[in-house]
N, C-alpha and C positions, 0 to 999 in steps of 0.2 A: 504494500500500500504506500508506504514511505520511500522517497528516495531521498539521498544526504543532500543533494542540491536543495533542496526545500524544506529540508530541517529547520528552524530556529533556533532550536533550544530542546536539550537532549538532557535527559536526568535517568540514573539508576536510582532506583528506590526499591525500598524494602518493608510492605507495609504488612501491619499486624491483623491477622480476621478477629484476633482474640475477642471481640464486639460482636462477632455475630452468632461466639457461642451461648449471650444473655437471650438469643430467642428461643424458639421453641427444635426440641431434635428433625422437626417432618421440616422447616424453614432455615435451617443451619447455613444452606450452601447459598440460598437463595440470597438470605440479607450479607452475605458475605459478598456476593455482586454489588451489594449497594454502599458495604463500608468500602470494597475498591476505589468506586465511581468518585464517596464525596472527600475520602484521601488525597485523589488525584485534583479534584476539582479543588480541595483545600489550597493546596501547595502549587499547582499550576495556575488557579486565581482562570478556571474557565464555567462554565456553567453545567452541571450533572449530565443533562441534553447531551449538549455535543460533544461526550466523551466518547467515543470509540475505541472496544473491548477486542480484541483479537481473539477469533474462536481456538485457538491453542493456549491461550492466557484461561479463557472460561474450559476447557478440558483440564488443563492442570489443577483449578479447582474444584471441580468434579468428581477429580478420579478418583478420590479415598470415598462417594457417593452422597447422599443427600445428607445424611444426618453426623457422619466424619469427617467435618470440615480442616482442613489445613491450619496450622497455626500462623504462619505468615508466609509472606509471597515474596518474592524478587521478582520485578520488573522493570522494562525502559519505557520512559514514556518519553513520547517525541510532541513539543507545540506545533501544531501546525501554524497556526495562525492568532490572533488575539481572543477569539473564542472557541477553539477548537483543538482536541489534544487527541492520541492514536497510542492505547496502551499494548504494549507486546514481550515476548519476552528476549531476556536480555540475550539471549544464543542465536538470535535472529541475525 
């Protein structure tokens, strides 16, 4: 999706789901997408919307399955532009 010419602004981050294990075990993984989004959206200063999630970023938190969520995640997230960011991981 990303190419380096269009880059801005390129960050590894390492953020914690440990917030999504206060919900409930059947919603574990789900709000775990949404502590992602508003990390990203914290620290890149873009809006929830236009975060774009790499479906290999959403399998790696998947894969322990809905209610074994991951304790934290390493990823790159790249700004596209002033409102818009592209989360993937960092071996890309």
């Amino acid at each position: 999706m990303v190419e380096s010419t269009e880059a801005k602004n390129e960050f590894i981050m390492r953020v914690s789901l440990r917030k999504a294990k206060a919900s409930s075990k059947s919603r574990r993984t789900d709000s775990g997408i949404g502590v992602l989004k508003s990390e990203v959206s914290k620290h890149m200063r873009v809006p929830i919307e236009n975060i774009w999630i790499d479906p290999k970023v959403n399998e790696k938190i998947w894969e322990r399955g809905r209610k074994k969520i991951t304790g934290k995640i390493e990823i790159r997230v790249v700004k596209l532009s002033e409102d818009s960011a592209e989360v993937i991981l960092p071996q890309q």
